[in-house]
C-alpha positions as CSV (number, residue, x, y, z in Angstrom):
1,X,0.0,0.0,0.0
2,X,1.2,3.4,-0.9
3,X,0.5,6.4,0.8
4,X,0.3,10.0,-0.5
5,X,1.9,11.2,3.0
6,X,5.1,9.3,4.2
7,X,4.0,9.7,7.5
8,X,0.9,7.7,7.1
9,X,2.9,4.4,6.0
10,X,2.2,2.9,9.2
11,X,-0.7,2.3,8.5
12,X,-1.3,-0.8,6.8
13,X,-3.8,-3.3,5.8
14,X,-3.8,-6.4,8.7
15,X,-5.9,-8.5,6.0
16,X,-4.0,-7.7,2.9
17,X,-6.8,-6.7,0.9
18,X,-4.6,-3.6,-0.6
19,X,-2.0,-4.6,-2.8
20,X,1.6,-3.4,-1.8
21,X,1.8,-1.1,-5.0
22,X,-1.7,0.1,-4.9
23,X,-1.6,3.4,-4.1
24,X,-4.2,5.1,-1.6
25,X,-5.2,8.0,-0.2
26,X,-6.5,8.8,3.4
27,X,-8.5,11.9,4.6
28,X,-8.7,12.4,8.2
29,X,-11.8,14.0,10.1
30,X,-9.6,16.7,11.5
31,X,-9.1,18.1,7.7
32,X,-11.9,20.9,7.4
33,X,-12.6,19.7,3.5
34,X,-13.2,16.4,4.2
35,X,-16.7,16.6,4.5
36,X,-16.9,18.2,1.0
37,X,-14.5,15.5,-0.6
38,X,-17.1,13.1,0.6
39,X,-19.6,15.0,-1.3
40,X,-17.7,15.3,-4.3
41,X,-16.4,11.5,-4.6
42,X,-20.4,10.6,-4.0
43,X,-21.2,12.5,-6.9
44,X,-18.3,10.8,-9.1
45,X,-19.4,8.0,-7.8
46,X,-23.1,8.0,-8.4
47,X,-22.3,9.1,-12.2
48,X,-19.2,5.9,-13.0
49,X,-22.2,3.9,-11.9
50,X,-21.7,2.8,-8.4
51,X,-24.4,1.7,-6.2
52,X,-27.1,3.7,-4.6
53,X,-26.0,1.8,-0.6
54,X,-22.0,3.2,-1.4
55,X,-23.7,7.2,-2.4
56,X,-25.8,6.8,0.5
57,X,-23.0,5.6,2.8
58,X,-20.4,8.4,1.7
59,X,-23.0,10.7,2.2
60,X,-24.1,9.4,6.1
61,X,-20.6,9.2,6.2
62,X,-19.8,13.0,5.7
63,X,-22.2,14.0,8.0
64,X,-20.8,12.0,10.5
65,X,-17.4,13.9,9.8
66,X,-19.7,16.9,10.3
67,X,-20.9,16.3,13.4
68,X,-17.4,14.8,14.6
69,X,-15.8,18.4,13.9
70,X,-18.6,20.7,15.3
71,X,-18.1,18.6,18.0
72,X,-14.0,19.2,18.1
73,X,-13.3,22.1,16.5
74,X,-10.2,22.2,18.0
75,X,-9.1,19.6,16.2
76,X,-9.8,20.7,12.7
77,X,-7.1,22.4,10.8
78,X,-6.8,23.0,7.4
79,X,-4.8,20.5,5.6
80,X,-1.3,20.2,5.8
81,X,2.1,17.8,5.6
82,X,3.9,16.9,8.5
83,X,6.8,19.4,9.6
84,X,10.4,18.2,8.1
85,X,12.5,17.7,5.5
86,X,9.2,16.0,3.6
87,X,7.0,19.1,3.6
């Protein structure tokens, strides 16, 4: 599995579901567009064909993301890299 961010390589896939050159991409809660990323994949999604339960899920999904941030807004931030030689 390969991340976009170095510092997310540790985290891997205990069931080996993800290939080891598939590339992937994680958005956490704390990043203030995730709930809008959501939104937008759900719409690319909807219109490559995929199922009505996956739209519906991404979209329960952002508003849980919603909800997690109104309730820590503390914790959101607008996305970044990690400090260091990387960023």
């Amino acid at each position: 599995m390969i991340h976009a961010r170095p510092d997310y390589q540790r985290i891997q896939d205990p069931e080996g579901k993800i290939g080891a050159d598939e590339p992937v991409f994680l958005i956490r809660a704390t990043d203030s567009t995730m709930p809008k990323a959501l939104r937008a994949y759900a719409v690319f999604a909807e219109q490559a064909g995929a199922s009505g339960l996956l739209v519906d899920s991404v979209y329960r999904h952002a508003v849980l993301v919603e909800d997690w941030q109104a309730a820590n807004p503390m914790k959101v931030k607008v996305p970044d890299l990690p400090k260091g030689p990387t960023s």
